[in-house]
DSSP file (Angstrom, degrees, kcal/mol; ACC not computed):
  #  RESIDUE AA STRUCTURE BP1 BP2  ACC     N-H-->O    O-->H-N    N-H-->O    O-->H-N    TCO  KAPPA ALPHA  PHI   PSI    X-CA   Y-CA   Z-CA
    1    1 A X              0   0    0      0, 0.0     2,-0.4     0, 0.0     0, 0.0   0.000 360.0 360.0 360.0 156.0    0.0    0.0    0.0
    2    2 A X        -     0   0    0    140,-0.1    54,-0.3    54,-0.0     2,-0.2  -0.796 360.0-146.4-110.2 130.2    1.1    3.4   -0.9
    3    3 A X        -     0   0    0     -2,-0.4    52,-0.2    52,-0.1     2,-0.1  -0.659  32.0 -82.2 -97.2 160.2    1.2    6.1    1.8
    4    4 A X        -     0   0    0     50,-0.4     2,-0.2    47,-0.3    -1,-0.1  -0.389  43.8-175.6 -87.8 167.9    0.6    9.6    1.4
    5    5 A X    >   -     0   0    0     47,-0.1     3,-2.4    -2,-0.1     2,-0.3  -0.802  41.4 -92.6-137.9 160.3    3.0   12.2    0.1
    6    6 A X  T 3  S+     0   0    0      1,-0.3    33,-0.2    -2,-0.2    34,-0.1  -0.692 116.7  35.3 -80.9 152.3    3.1   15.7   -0.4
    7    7 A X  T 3  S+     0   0    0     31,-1.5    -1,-0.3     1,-0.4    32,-0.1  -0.228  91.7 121.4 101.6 -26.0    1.8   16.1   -4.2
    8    8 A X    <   -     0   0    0     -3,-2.4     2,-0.6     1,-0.1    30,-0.4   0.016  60.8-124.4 -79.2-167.9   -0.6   13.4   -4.0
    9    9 A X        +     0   0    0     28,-0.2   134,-1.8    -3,-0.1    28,-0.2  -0.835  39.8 160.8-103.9  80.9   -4.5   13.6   -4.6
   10   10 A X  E     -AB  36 142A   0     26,-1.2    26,-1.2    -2,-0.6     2,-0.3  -0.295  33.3-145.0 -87.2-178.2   -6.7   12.6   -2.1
   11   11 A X  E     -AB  35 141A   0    130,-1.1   129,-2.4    24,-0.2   130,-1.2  -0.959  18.4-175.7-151.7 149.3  -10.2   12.4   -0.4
   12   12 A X  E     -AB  34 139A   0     22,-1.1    22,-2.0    -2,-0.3     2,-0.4  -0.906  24.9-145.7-133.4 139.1  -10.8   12.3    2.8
   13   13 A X  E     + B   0 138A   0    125,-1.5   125,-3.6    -2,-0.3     2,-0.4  -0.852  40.5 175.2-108.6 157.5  -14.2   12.0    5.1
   14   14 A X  E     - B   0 137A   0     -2,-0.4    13,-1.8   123,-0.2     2,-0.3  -0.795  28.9-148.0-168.2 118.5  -13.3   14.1    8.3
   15   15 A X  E     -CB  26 136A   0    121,-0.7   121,-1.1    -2,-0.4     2,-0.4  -0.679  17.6-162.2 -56.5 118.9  -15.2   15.4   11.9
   16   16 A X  E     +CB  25 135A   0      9,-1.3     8,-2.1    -2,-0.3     9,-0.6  -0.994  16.1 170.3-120.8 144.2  -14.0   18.3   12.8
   17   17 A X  E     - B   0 134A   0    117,-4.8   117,-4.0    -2,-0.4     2,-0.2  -0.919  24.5-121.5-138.4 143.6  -14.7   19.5   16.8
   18   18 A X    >   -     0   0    0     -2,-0.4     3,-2.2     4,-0.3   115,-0.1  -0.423  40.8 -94.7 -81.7 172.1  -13.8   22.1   19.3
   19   19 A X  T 3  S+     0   0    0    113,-0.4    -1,-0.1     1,-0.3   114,-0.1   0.811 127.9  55.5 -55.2 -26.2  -12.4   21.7   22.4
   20   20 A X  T 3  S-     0   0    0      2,-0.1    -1,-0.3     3,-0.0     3,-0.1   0.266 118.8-106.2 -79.1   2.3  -15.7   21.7   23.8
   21   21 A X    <   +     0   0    0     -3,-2.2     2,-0.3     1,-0.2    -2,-0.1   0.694  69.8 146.8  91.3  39.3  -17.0   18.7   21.5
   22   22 A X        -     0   0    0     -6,-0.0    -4,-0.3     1,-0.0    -1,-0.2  -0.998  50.7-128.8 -20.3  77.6  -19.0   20.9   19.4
   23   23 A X        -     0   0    0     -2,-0.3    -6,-0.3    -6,-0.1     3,-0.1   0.084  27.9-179.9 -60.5 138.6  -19.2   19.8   16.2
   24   24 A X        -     0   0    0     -8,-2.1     2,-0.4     1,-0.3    -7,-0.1   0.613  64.6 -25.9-118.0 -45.2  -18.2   22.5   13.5
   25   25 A X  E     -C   16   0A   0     -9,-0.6    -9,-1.3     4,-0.0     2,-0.3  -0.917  56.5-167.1-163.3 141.0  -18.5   20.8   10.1
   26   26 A X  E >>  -C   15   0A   0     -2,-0.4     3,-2.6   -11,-0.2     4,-1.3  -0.930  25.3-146.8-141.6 134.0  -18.2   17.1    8.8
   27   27 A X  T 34>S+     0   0    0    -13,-1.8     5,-2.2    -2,-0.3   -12,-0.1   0.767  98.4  70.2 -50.5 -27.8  -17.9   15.7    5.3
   28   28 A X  T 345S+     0   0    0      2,-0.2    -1,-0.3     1,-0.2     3,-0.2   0.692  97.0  52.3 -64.2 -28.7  -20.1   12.5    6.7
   29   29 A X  T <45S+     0   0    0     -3,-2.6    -1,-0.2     1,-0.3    -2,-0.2   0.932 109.8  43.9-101.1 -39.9  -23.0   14.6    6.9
   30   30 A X  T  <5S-     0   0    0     -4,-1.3    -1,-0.3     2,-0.2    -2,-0.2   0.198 103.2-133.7 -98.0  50.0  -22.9   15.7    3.8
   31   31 A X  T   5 +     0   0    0      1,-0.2     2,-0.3    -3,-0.2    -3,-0.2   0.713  68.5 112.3  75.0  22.0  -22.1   12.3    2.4
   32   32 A X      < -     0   0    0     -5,-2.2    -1,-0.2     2,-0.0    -2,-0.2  -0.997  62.9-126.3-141.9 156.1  -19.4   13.6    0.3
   33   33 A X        -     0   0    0     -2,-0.3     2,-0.4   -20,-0.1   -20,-0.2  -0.096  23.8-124.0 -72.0 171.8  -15.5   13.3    0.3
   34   34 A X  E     -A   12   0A   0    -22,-2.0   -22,-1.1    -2,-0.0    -7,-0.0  -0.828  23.4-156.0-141.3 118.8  -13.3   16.1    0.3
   35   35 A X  E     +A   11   0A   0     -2,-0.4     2,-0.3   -24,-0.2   -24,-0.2  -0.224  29.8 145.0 -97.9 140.0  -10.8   16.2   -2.7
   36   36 A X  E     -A   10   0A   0    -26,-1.2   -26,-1.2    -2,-0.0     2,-0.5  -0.934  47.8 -98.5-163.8 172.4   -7.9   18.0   -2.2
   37   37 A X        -     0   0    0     -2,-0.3     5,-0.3   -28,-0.2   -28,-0.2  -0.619  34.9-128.8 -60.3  50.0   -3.7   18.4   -2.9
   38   38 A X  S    S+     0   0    0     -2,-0.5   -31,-1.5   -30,-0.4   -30,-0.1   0.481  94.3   3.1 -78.7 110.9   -1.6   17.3   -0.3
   39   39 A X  S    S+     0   0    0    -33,-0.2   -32,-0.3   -32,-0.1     6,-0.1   0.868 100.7 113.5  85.6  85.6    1.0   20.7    0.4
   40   40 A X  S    S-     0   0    0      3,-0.2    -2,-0.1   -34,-0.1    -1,-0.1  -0.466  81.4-129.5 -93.9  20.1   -0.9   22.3   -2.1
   41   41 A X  S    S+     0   0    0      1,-0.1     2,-0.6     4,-0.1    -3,-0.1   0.616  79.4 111.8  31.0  18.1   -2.4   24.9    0.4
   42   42 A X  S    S+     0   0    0     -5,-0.3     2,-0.2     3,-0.0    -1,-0.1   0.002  79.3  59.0 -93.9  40.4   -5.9   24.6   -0.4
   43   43 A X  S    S-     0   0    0     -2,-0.6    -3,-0.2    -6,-0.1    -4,-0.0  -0.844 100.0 -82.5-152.1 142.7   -6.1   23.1    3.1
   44   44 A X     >  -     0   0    0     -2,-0.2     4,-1.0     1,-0.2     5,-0.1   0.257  42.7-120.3  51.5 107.9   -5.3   24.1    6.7
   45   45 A X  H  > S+     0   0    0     24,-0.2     4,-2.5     2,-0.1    -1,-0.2   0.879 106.7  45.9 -44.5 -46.9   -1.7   23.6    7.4
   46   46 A X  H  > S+     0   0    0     22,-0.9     4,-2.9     2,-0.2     5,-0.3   0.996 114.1  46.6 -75.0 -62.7   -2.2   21.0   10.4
   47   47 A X  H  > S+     0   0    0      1,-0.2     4,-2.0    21,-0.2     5,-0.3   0.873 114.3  50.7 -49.8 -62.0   -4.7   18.9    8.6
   48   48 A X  H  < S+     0   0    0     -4,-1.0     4,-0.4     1,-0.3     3,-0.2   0.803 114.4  36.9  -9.2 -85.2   -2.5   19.0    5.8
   49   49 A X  H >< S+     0   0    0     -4,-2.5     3,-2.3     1,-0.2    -1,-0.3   0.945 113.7  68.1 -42.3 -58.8    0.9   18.0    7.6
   50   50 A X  H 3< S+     0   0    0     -4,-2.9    -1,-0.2     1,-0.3    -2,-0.2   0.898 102.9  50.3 -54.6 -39.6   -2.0   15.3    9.8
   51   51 A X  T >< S+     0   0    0     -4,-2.0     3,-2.3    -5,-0.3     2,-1.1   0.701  78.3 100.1 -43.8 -35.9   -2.3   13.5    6.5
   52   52 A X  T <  S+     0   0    0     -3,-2.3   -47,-0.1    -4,-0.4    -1,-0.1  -0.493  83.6  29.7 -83.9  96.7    0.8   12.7    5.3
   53   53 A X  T 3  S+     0   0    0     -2,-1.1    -1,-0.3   -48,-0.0   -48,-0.1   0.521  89.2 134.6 114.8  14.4    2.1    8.9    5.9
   54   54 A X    <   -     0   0    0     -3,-2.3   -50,-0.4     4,-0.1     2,-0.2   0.088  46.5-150.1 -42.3-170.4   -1.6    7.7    5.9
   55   55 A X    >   -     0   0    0    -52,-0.2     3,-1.6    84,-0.1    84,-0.3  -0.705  40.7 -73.2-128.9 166.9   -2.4    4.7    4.0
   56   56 A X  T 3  S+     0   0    0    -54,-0.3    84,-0.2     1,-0.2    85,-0.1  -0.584 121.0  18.2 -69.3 149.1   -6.1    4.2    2.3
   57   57 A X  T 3  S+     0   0    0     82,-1.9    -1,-0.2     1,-0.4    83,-0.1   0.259  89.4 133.4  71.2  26.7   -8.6    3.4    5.1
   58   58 A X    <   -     0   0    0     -3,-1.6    81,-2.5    81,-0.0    -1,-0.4  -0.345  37.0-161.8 -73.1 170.3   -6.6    4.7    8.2
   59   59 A X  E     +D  138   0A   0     79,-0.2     2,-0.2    -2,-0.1    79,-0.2  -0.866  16.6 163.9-157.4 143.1   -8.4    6.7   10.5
   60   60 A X  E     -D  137   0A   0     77,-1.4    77,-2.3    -2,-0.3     2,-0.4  -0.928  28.4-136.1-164.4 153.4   -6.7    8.9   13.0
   61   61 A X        -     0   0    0     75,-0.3     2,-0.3    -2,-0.2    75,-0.2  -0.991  28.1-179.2-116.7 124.4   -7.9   12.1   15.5
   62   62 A X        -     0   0    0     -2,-0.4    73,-3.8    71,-0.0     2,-0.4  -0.945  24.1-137.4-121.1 157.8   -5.5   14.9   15.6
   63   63 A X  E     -E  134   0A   0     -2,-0.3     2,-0.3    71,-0.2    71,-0.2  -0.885  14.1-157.0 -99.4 140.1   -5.7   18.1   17.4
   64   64 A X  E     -E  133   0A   0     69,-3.2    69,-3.3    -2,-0.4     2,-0.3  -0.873  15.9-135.6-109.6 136.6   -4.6   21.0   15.4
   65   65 A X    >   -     0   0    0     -2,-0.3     3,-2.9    67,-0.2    67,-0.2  -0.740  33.3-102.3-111.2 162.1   -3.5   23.9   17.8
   66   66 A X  G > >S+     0   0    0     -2,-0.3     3,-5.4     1,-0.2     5,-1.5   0.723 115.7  64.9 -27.5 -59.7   -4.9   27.4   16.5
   67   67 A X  G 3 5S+     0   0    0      1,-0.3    -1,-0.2     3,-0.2     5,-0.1   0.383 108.5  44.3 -42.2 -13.0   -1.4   28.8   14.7
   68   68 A X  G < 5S+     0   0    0     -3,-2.9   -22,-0.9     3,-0.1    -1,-0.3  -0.221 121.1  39.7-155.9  53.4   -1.7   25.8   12.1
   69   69 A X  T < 5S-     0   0    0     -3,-5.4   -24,-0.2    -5,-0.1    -2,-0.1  -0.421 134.5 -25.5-129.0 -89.2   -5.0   26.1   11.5
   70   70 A X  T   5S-     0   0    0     61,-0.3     2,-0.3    58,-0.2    -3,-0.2   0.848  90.1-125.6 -77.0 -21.0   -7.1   29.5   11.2
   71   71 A X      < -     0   0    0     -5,-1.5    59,-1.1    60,-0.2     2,-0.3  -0.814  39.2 -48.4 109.0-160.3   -4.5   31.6   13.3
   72   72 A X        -     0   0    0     -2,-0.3     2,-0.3    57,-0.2    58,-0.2  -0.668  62.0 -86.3-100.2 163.9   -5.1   33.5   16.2
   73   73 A X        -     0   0    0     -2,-0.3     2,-0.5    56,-0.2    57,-0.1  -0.575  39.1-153.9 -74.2 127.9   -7.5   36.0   16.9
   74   74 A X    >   -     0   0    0     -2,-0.3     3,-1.6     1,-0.2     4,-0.4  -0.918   7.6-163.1-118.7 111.6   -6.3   39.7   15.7
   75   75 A X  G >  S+     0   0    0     -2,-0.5     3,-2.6     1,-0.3     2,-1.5   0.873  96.1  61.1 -59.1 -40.5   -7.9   42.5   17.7
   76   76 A X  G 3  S+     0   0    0      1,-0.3    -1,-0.3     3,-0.0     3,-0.1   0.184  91.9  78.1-100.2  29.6   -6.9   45.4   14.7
   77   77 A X  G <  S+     0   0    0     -3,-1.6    47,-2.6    -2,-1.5     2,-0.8   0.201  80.9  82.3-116.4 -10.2   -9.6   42.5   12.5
   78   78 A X  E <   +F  123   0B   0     -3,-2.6    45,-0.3    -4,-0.4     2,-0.2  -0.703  66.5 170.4-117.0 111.0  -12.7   44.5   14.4
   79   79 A X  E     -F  122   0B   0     43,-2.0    43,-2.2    -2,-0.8     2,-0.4  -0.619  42.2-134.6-123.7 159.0  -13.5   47.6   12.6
   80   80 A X  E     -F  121   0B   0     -2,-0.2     2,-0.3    41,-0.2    41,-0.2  -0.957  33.5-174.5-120.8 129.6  -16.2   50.2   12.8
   81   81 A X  E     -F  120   0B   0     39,-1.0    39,-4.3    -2,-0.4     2,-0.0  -0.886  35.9-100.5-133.6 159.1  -17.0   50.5    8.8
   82   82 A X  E     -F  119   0B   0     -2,-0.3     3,-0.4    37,-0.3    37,-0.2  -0.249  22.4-122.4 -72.1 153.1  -19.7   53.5    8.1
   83   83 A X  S >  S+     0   0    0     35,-1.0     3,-1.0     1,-0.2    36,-0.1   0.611 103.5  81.2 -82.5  -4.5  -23.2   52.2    7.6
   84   84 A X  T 3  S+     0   0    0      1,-0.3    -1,-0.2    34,-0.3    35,-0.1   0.784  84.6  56.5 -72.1 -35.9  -22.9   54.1    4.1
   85   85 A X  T 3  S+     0   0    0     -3,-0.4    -1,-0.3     2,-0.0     2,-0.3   0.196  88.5  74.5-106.7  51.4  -21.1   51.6    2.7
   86   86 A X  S <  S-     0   0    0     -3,-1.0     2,-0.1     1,-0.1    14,-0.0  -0.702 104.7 -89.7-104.3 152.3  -23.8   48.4    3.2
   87   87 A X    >   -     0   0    0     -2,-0.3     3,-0.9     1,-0.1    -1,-0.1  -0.352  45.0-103.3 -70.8 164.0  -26.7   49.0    0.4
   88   88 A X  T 3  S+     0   0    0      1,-0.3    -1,-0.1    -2,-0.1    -2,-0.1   0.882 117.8  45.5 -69.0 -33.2  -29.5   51.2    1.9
   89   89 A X  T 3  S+     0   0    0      2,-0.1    -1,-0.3     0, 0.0    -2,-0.0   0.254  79.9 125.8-102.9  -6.3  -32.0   48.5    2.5
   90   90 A X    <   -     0   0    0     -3,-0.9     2,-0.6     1,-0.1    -4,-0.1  -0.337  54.2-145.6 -70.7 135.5  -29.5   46.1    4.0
   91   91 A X        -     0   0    0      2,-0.0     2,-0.4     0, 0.0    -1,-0.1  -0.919  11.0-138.3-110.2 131.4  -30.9   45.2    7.3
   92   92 A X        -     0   0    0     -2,-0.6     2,-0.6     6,-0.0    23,-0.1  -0.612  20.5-177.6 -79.3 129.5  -28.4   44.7   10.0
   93   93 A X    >   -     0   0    0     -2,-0.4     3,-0.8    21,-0.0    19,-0.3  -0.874  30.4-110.2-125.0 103.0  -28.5   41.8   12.6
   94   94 A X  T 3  S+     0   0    0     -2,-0.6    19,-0.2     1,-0.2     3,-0.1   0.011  99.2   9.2 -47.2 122.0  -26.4   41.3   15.1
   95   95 A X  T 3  S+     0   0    0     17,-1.6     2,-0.4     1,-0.5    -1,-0.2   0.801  97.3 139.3  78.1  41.5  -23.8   38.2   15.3
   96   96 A X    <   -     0   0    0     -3,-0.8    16,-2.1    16,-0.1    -1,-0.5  -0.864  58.0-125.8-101.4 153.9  -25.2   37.9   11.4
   97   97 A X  E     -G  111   0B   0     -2,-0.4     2,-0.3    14,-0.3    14,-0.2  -0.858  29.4-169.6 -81.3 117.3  -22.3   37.1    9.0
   98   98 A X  E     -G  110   0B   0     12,-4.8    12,-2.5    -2,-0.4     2,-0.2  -0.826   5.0-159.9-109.5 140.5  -22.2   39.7    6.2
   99   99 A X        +     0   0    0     -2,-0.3    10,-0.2    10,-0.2     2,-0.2  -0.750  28.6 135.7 -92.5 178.3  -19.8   39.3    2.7
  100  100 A X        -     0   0    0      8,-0.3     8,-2.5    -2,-0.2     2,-0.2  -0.713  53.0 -94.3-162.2-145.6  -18.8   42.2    0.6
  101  101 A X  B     -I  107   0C   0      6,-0.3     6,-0.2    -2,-0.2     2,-0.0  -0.915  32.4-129.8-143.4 135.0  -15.5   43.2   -1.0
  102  102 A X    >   -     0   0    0      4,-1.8     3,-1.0    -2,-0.2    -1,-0.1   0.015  52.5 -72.9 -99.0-145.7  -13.0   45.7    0.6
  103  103 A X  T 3  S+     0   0    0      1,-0.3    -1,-0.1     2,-0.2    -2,-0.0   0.831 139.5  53.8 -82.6 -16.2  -11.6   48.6   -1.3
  104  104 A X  T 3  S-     0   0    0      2,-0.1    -1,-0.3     0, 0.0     3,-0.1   0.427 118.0-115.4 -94.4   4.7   -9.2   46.1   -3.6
  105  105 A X    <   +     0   0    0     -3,-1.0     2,-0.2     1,-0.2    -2,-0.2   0.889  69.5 150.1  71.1  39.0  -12.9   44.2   -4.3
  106  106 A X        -     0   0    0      1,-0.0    -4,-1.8     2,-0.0     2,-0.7  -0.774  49.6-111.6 -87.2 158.3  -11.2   41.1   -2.4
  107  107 A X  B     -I  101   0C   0     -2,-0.2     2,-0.6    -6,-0.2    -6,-0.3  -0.633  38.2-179.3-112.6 152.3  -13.8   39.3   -0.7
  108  108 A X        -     0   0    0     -8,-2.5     2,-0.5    -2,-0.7    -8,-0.3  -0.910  21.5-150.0-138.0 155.0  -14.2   39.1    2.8
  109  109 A X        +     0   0    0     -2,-0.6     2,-0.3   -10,-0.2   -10,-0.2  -0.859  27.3 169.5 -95.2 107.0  -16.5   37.5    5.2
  110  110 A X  E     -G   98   0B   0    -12,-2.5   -12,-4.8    -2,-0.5     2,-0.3  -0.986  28.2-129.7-141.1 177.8  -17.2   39.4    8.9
  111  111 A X  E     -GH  97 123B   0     12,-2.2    12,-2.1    -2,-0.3     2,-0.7  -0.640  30.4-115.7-104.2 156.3  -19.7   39.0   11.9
  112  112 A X  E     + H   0 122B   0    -16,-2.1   -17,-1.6   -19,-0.3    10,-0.2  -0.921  35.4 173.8-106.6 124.4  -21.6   42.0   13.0
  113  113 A X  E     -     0   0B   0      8,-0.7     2,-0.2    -2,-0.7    -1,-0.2   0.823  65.0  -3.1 -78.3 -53.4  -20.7   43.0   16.6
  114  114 A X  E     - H   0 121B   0      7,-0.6     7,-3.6   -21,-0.0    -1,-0.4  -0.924  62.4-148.9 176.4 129.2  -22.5   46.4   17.5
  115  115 A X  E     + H   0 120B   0     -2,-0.2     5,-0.3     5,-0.2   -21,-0.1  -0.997  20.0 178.6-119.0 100.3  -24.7   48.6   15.1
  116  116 A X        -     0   0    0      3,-3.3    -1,-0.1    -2,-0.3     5,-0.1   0.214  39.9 -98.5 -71.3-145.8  -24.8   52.3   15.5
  117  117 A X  S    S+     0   0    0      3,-0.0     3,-0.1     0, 0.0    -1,-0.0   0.462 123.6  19.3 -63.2 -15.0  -26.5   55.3   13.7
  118  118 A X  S    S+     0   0    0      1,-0.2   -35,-1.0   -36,-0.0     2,-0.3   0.205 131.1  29.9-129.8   4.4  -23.8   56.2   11.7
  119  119 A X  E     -F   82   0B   0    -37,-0.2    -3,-3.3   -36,-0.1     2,-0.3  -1.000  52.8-140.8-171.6 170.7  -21.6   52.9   11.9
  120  120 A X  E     -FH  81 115B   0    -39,-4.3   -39,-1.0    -2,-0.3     2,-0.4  -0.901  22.5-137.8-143.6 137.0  -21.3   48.7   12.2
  121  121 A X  E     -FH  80 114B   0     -7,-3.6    -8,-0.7    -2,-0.3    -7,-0.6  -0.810  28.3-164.6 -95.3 141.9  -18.7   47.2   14.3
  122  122 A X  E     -FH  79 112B   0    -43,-2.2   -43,-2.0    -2,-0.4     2,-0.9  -0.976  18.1-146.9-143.9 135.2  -17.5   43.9   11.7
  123  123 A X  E     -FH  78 111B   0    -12,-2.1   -12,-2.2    -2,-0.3   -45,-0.2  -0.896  21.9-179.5 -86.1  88.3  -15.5   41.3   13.3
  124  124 A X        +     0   0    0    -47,-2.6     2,-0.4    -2,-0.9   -15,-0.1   0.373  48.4 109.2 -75.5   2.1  -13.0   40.2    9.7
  125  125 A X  S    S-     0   0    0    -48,-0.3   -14,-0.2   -14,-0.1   -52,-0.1  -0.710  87.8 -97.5-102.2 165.3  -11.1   37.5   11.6
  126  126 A X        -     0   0    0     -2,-0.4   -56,-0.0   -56,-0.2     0, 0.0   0.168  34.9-114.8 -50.5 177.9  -12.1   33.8   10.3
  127  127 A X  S    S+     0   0    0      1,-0.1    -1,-0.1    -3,-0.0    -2,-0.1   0.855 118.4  49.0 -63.6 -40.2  -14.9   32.1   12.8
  128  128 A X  S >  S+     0   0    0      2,-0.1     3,-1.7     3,-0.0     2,-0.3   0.447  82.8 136.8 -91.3 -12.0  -12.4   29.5   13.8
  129  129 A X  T 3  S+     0   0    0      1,-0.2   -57,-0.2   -59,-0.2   -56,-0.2  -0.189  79.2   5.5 -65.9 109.4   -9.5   32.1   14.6
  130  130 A X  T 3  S+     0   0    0    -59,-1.1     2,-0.3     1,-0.3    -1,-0.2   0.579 106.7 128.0 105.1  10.5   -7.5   31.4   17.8
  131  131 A X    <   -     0   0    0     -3,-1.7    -1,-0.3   -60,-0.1   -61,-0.3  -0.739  58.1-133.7 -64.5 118.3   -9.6   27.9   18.1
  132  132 A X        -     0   0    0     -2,-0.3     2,-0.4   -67,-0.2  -113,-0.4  -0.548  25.0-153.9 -60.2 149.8   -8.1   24.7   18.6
  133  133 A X  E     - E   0  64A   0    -69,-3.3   -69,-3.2    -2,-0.2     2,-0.6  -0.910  10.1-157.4-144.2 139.2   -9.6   21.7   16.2
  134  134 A X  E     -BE  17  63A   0   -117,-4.0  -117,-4.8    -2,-0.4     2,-0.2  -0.814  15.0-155.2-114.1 159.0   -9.7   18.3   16.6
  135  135 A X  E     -B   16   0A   0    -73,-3.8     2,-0.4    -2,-0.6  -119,-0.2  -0.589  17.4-160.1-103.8 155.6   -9.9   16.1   13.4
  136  136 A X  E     -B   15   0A   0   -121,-1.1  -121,-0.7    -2,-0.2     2,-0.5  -0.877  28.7-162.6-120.3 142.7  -11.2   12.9   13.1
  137  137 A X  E     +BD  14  60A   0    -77,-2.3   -77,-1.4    -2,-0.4     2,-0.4  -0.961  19.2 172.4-122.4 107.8   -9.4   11.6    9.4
  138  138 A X  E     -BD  13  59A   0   -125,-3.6  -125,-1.5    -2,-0.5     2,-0.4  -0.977  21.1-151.1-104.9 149.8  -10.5    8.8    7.3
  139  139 A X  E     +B   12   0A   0    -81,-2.5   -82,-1.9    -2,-0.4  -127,-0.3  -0.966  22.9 169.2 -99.3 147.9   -8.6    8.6    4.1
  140  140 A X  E     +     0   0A   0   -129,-2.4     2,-0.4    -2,-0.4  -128,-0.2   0.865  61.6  27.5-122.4 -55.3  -10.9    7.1    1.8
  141  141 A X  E     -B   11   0A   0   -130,-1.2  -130,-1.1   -85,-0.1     2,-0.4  -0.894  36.4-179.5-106.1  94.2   -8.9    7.8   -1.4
  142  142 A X  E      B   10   0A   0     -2,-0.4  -132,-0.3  -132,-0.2   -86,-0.1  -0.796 360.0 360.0-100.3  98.8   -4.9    8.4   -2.9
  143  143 A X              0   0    0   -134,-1.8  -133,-0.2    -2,-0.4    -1,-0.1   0.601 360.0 360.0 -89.1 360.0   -5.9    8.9   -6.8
C-alpha cells in the first residue's frame, strides 16, 4: 500500500470539533468526500501536515493547535466601517455574517458586533480564529 505524500490527490471523510465537543463541520453529513492536494495549500496547514504517511482506510484524530489552523485571533480584524457603505435597504443583525468586497474588491466574510446610527462594528477575523480543532481523518482515497 502506498502512503501519502506531499503532491498526492486525495479524499478524505473528516469530523471536525472544538475543544468543547461541538461539532463545526463534517464531510459524513454531507455524504461527500473532500478532494484536495496534499501541500498544495488549499487546506489548513495542520490537517495538511496530519495526513501525510496515511495509508487508504486509516483513520486517526488529531488536534490541530490554533497557529496551524485559522491563526489567532487579531484585535486590529474588528473595525467600525460607516453604515454608508452596506446598500441602503440592508438590514443589519447582530452576530449575522455579512460578505462584501474591501476597497481592492477582495472578498471578505465578517460578523456583526455592534450597530450604531452612523456605523457597524464587523468582526474580519475567520470564525475558527484562535480555536483549537480536533480532526477525526479517514482517508478514503490516494488517486
Amino acid at each position: 500500500m502506498s502512503k501519502v505524500e506531499k503532491g498526492n490527490n486525495i479524499k478524505v471523510h473528516y469530523k471536525g470539533t472544538l475543544n468543547n465537543g461541538e461539532q463545526f463541520d463534517s464531510s459524513y453529513d454531507r455524504g461527500e468526500t473532500l478532494p484536495f492536494e496534499v501541500g498544495a495549500g488549499q487546506m489548513i496547514p495542520g490537517f495538511d501536515a496530519a495526513v501525510v504517511g496515511m495509508e487508504t482506510g486509516d483513520k486517526k484524530t488529531v488536534t490541530i493547535p490554533s497557529a496551524e489552523a485559522y491563526g489567532e485571533r487579531n484585535n486590529e480584524a474588528v473595525q467600525d466601517v460607516p453604515k454608508t457603505a452596506f446598500p441602503p435597504e440592508f438590514e443589519f443583525r447582530l452576530n449575522e455574517t455579512v460578505q462584501g468586497a474591501n476597497e481592492q474588491g477582495q472578498p471578505l466574510i465578517a460578523k456583526i458586533l455592534e450597530v450604531t446610527d452612523e456605523s457597524v462594528k464587523l468582526d474580519l477575523n475567520h470564525p475558527l480564529a484562535g480555536e483549537d480543532l480536533t480532526f477525526e481523518i479517514e482517508l478514503v482515497e490516494i488517486t
